[in-house]
N, C-alpha and C positions, 0 to 999 in steps of 0.2 A: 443474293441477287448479283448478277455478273456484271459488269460493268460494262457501259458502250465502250466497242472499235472507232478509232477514227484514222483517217487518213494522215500521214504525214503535214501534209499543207494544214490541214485543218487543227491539226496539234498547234501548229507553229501560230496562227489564228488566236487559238484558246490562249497560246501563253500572252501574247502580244496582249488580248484583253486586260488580262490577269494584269500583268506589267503596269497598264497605266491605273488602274484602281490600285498598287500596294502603295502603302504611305511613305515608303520612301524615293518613290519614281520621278524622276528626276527629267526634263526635258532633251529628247535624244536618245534613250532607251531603248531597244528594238534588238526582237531576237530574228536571228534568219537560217535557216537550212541553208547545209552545204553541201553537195553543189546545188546554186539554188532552180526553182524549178524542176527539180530530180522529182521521181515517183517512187524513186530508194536513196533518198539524202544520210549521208555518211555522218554528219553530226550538228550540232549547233550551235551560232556562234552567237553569243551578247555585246552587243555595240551600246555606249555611252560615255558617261564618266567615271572616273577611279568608282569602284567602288559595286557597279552593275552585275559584274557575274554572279556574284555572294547572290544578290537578290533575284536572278535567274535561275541561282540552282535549288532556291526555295522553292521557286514558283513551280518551277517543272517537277519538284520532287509533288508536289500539291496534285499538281495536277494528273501524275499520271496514278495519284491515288483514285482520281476518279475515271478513268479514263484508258484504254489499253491504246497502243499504235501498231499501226499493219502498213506497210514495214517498219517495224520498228528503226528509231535511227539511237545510234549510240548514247551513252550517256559520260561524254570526256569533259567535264566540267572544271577548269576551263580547259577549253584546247591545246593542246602543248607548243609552246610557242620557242621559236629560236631566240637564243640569252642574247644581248644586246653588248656591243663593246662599250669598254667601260668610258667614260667621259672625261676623262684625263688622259686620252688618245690622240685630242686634236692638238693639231700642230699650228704653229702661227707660219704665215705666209708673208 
């Protein structure tokens, strides 16, 4: 049996559902395509608390077991993000 196509938007939908029903979902969770509103969104980003992407990247692996996407949007979990200077940088004024 092949699995339904969905739209972009509508992926991004499904996981958001997903999200608030896993038992560790926490208030403030929220996945979003980037850039958002695209009809070819480049990837996706998990907003919350420490700890959200890990349970993003379950959900999405779940979900695209049932599920294909057209256009499909990457799979960069999490995003690569620029290293942060270290905190023993600031200076007193």
């Amino acid at each position: 049996m092949d699995k339904p196509t969905v739209s972009p938007s509508r992926f991004v939908e499904i996981m958001n559902e997903r999200l608030t029903c896993h038992p560790l979902y926490r208030e403030g969770m929220r996945v979003y395509a980037i850039p958002a509103h695209s009809e070819r969104p480049r990837s996706l980003v998990c907003v919350g608390p420490r700890g959200t992407e890990g349970i993003c990247a379950t959900i999405e692996n779940i979900v695209r077991g049932e599920c294909d996407v057209f256009p499909d949007i990457g799979q960069d979990w999490p995003p690569q993000r620029q290293p942060r200077p270290p905190m023993h940088e600031h200076r007193a004024r």
